[in-house]
N, C-alpha and C positions, 0 to 999 in steps of 0.2 A: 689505540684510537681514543681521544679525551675530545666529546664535544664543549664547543665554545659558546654558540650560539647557533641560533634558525636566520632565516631571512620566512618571516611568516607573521605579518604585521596582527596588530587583533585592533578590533573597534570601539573595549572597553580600557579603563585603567584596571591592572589584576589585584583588584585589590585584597581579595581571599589568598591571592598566591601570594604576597608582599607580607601576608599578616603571619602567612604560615611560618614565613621565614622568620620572621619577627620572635615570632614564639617558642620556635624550634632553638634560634640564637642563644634566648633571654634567658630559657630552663637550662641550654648547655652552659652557659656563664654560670649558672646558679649549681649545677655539678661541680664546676670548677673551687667554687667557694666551699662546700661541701667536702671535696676531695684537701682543700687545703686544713679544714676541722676535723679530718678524720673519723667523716660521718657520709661521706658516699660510699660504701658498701651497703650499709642499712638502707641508705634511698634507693637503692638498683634494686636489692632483693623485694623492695615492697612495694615498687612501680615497674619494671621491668615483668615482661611475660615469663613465666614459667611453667611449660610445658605440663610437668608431672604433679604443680600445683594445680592447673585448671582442671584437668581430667579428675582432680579429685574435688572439684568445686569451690576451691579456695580461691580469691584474689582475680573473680572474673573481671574487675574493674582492668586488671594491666592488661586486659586487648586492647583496650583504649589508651591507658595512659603509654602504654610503652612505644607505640606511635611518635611521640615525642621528645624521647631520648634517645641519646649517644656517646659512644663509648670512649670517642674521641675525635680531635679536631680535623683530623682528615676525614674521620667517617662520615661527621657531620658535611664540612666543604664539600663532599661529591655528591652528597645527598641532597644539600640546599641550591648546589650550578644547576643538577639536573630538573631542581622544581621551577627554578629562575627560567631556564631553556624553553621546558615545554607547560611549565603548569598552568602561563597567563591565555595560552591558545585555547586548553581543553576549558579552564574558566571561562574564557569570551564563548566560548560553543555551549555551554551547558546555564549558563546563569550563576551567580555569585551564589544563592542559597542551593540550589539544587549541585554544585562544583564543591562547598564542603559535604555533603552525605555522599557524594559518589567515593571521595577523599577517602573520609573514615570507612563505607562500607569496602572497598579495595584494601583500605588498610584490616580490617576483621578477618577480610577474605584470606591477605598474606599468612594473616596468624594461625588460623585452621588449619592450613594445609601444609603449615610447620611443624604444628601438635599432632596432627595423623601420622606425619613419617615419623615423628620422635616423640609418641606421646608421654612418656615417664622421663625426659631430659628435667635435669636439676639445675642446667646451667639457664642463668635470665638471657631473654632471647629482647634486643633493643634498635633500636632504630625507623627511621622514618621510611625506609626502604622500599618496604610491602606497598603501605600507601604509594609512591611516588613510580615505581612499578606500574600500576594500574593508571597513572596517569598516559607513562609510555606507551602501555599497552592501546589505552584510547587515541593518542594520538598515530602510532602506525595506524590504526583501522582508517583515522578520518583524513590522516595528511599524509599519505605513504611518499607523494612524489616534493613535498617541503626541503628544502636544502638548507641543511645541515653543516655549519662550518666545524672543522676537527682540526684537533692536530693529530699527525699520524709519525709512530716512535718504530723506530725498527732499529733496534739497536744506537748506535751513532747517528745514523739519517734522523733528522725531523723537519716534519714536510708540512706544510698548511693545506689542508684540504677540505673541497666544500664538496657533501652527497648527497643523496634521497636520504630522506627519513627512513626507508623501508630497509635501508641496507646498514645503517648506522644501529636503528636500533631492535632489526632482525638478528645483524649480529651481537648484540646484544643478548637478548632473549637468548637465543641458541648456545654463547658461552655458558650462560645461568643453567641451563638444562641441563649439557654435557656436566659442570663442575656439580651441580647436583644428582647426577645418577652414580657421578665417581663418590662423592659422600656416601653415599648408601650404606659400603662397607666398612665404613668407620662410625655409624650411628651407633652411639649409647647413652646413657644416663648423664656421663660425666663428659662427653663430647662437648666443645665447643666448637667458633669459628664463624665463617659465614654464614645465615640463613639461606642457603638459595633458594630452598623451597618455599619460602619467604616472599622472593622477587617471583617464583614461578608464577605462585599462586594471585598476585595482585597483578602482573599484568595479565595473566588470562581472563580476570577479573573487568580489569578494564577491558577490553578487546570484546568481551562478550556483553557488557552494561554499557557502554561509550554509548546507544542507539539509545537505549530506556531511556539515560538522563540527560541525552542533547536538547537544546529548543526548540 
């Protein structure tokens, strides 16, 4: 199920959501360039989060910065549809200055609750994910019954289809849980992959702050 778009008009222009992309874009071209000088490894390890570096108080700056990298052009593409989708909603709800701190604190939140389940991983932990998670998360709380256009993959079949919010991205959340409780037993140092505890932690994040930083 790949959402396309909402039918959930907002009264502002998103212009925080618009800039995130912007920027999210502008540093993943700017990896690109990087990876063609054979100097993108040194940027990831020294912006990108690393678990078993923070625990030891090294390089508190990548909660923040790793918020804003990517590891590649897919990972980037699902991460910037789903801020395009829902992020101009929870902006028009919250205000432009108060919609980036909810951003970043959602995004801090994802990162915690990555380094508690994995606190000595040596692999960089990157992407916008966490943050954009907690947007999800805000928007099921405040638009459960918003419809949601998909397209829906089952094999050969591909179908057009429009749902609630609450079931597009309940099922959502729910994937992210189950494929994070099966990680479990593969957590170690040298593990990589997806964060899920990443996305856990930022939409729980949202779903519980969406109230504090509305208008």
């Amino acid at each position: 199920m790949f959402p396309v778009k909402d039918d959930n008009p907002t009264k502002s222009t998103p212009l925080i959501t618009y800039s995130l992309i912007f920027l999210n874009v502008t540093i993943f071209i700017y990896e690109i360039v990087l990876e063609s000088q054979n100097k993108l490894e040194g940027f990831i390890y020294t912006f990108a989060l690393i678990p078993g570096d923070i625990i030891q108080g090294y390089g508190l700056y990548a909660l923040l910065t790793s918020i804003f990298l990517h590891a590649g052009f897919v990972h980037l593409l699902g991460n910037m549809l789903y801020l395009h989708i829902f992020g101009d909603n929870i902006e028009d709800l919250m205000g432009k200055k108060r919609f980036v701190v909810f951003y970043i604190v959602c995004g801090l939140a994802a990162s915690l609750l990555q380094i508690y389940v994995n606190p000595y991983s040596k692999v960089p932990n990157l992407g916008a994910s966490g943050a954009i998670a907690g947007i999800l998360g805000a928007y099921l709380v405040t638009f459960p019954r918003a419809r949601v256009h998909c397209i829906l993959t089952l094999g050969y079949f591909i179908r057009w289809v429009t749902l609630p919010a609450i079931f597009v991205l309940g099922m959502w959340f729910v994937l992210q849980l189950f494929s994070g409780v099966g990680s479990l037993s593969y957590i170690s140092e040298d593990a990589g992959g997806v964060a899920y505890f990443a996305h856990i932690g930022g939409f729980v994040a949202g779903m519980l702050l969406v109230k504090i930083f509305r208008k």
